[in-house]
C-alpha positions as CSV (number, residue, x, y, z in Angstrom):
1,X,-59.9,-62.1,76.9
2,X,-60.0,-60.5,80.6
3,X,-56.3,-58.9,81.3
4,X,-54.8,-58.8,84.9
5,X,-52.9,-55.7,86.3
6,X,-55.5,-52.7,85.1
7,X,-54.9,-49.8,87.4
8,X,-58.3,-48.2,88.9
9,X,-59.9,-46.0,86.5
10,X,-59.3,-43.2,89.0
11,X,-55.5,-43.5,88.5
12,X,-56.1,-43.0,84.6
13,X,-55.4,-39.6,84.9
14,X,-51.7,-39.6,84.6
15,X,-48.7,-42.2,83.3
16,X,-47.2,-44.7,85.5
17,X,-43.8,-43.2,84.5
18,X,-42.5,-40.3,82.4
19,X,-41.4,-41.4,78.8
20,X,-38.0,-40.9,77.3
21,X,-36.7,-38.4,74.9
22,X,-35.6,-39.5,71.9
23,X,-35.3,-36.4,69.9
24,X,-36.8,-32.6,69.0
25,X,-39.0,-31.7,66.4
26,X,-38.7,-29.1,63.7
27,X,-40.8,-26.6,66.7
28,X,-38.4,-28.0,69.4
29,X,-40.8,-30.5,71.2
30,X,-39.4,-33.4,72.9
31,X,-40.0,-36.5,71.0
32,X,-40.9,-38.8,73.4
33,X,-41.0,-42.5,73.8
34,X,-42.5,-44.8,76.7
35,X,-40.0,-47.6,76.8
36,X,-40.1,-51.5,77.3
37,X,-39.4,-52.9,80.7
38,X,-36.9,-55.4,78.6
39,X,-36.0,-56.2,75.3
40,X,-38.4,-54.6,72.7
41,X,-40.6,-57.2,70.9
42,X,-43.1,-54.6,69.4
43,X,-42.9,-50.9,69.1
44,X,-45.9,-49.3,68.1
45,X,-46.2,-45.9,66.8
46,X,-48.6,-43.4,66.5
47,X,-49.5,-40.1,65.3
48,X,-46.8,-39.7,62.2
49,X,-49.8,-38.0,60.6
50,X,-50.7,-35.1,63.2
51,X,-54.1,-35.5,61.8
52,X,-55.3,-38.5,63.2
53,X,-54.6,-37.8,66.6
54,X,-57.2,-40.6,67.7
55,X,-53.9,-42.7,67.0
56,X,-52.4,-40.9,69.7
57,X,-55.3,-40.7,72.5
58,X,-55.7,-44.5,72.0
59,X,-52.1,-45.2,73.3
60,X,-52.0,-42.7,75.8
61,X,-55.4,-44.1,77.1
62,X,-53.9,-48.1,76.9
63,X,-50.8,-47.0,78.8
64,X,-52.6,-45.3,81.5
65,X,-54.8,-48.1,81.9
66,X,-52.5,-51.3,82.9
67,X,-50.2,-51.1,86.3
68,X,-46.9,-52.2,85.2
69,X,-44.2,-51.1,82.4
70,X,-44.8,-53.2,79.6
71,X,-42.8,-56.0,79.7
72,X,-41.4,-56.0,75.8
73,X,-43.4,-53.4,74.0
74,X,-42.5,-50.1,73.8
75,X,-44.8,-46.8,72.4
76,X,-43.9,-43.6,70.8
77,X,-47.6,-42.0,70.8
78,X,-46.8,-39.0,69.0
79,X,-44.3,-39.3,66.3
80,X,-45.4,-35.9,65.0
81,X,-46.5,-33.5,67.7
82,X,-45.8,-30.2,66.0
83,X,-48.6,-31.7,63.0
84,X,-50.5,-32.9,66.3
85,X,-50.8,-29.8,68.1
86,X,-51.0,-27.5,64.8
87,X,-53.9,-30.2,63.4
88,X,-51.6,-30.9,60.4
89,X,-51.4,-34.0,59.0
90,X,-47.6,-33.1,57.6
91,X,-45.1,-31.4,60.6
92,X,-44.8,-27.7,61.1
93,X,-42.4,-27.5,57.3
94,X,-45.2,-29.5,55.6
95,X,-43.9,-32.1,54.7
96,X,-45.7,-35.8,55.0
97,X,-43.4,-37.6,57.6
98,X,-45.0,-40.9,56.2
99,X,-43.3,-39.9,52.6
100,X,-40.1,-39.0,54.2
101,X,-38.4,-41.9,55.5
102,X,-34.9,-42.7,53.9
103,X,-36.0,-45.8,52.0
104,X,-34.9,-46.7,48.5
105,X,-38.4,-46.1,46.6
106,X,-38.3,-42.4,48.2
107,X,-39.3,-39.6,45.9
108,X,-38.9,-35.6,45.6
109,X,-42.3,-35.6,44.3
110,X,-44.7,-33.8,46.1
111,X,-47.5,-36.0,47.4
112,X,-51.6,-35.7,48.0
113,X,-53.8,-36.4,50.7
114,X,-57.8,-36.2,50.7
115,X,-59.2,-33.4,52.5
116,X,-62.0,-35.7,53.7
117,X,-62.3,-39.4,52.8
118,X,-65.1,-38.5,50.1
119,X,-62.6,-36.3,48.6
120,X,-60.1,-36.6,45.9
121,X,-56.3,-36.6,46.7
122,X,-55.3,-33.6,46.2
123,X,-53.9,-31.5,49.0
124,X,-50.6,-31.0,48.9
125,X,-47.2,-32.0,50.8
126,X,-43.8,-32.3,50.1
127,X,-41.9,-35.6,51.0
128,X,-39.2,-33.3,51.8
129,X,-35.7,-31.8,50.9
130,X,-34.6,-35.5,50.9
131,X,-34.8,-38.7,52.1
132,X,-34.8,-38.9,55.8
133,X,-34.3,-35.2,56.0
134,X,-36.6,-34.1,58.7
135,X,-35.9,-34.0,62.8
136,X,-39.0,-36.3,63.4
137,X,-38.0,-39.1,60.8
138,X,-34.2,-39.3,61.7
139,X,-34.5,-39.6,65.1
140,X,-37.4,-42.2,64.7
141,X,-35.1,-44.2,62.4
142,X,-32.4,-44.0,64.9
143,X,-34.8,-45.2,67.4
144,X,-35.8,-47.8,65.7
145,X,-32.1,-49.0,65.1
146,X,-31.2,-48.5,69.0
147,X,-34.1,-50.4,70.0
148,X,-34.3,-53.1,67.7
149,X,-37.7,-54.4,67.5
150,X,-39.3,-57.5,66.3
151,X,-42.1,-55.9,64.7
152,X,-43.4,-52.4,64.6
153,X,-47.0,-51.8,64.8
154,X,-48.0,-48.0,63.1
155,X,-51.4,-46.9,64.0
156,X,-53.3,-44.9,61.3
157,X,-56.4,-43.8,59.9
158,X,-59.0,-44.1,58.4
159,X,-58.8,-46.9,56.0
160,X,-61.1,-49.2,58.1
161,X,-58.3,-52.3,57.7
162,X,-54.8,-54.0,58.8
163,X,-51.9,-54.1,56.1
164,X,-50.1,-57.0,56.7
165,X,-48.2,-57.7,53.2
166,X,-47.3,-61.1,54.9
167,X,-49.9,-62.0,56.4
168,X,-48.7,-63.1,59.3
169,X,-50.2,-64.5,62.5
170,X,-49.4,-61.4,64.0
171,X,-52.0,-59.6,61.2
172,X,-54.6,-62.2,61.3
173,X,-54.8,-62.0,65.4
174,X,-55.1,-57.9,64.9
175,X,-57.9,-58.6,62.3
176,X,-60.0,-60.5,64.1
177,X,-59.2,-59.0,67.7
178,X,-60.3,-55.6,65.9
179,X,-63.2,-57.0,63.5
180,X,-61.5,-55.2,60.9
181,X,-60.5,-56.7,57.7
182,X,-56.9,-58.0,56.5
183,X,-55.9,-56.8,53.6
184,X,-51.8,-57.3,52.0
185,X,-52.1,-53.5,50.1
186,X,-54.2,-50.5,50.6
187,X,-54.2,-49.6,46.9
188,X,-51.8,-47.3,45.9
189,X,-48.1,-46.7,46.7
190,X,-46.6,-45.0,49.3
191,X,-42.9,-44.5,48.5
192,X,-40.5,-43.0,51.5
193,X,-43.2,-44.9,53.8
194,X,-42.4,-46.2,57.1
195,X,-43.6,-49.4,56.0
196,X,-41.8,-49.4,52.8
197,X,-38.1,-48.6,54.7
198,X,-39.1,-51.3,57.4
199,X,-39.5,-53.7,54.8
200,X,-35.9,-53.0,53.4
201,X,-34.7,-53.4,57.0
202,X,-36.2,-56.6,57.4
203,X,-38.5,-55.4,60.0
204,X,-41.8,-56.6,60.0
205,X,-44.6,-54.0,59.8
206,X,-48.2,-54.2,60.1
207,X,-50.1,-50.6,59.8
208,X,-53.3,-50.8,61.4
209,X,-56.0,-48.3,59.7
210,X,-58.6,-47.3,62.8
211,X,-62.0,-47.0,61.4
212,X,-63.4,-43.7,60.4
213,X,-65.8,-43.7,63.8
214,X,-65.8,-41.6,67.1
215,X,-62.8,-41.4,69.8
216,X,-65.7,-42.7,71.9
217,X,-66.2,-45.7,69.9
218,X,-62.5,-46.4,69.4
219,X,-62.8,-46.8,73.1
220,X,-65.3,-49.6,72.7
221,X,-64.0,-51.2,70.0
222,X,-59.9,-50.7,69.1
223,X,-58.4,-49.7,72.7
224,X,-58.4,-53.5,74.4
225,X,-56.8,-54.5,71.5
226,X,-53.8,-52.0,72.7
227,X,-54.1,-53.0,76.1
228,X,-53.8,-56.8,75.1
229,X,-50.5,-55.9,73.1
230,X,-49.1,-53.7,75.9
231,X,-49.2,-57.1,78.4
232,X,-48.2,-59.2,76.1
233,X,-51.6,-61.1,75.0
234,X,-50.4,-61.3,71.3
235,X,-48.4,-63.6,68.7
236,X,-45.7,-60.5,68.9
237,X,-42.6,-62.9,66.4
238,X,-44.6,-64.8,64.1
């Protein structure tokens, strides 16, 4: 679909307005949040895993393309920005955020991640001294809880898919706005996830896996899909 309001690609170069603070991470960076104009139907989230910081280039690029404040979405773009700016998938104490969050199912185990997607799983992180017990996943949870949203959207990659263990209309419009496929489980468990304490908050939660291609591409193929969320182009309660 063609969207209304896009500010001149000249203007990309900077936000429309400053984000928020929300918090400080374990290096004392502002956590920072870009706000809803109203009531927050969607928050998305970005960059848990400082790794993929595609996640985080494709909402700084959607934000600094429209020309208002979106009207009931609100972004955090960087949920991890000592892992982003260290190239870490884990923050600056190594610990996977994404294993961290204070949900029942959360372990002391330490976890794996693949070096490359053609590895095996088996570089490790810790999932921390507790549940919940990092800067970066506390004041995300208490985020979440202040602004309430509808649904939360967390951008990852590489898995090439959305997770949408409802499938809901929501997770069928991403599929097919995105041409990726919809899938209810990406194989494995991920206890202490952001998904998984979402769930037990009655939130719902769709993670959308980018594909394993270029930023470039990303541009060409993920990034409208952002935008059309952002003005409010998408089934954002059901």
């Amino acid at each position: 679909m063609s969207l209304p309001l896009m500010r001149a690609v000249s203007q990309r170069g900077t936000f429309l307005t400053e984000p928020q603070n929300y918090g400080e991470s374990g290096l004392g960076q502002r956590l920072e949040y870009w706000p809803a104009a109203s009531e927050t139907e969607i928050l998305i989230v970005g960059g848990i895993h400082g790794e993929e910081p595609d996640t985080t280039v494709l909402l700084s690029r959607a934000l600094r393309s429209i020309e208002h404040i979106p009207q009931s979405v609100a972004v955090v773009a960087s949920a991890n920005p000592d892992g982003l700016v260290r190239g870490l998938r884990g923050n600056a104490g190594g610990v996977d955020l994404n294993r961290n969050f204070p949900s029942a199912g959360w372990r002391p185990d330490p976890v794996t991640h693949c070096w490359t997607l053609e590895h095996p799983s088996e570089v490790l992180l810790s999932s921390g001294a507790g549940p919940g017990s990092e800067p970066e996943t506390s004041a995300l949870v208490s985020l979440i809880g202040s602004l309430r949203p509808k649904r939360i959207v967390s951008l990852h990659g590489h898995l090439n898919c959305v997770d949408d263990p409802h499938e809901s209309e929501f997770g069928r419009w991403l599929a097919d706005r995105t041409s990726l496929p919809l899938v209810t489980d990406i194989g494995y468990p991920t206890p202490g996830s952001l998904g998984e304490w979402a769930a037990e908050q009655e939130i719902p939660i769709v993670t959308w896996e980018v594909p394993p291609i270029s930023i470039e591409a990303m541009f060409q193929t993920q990034l409208h899909t952002i935008i059309e969320i952002l003005c409010g182009a998408s089934p954002a309660r059901s």
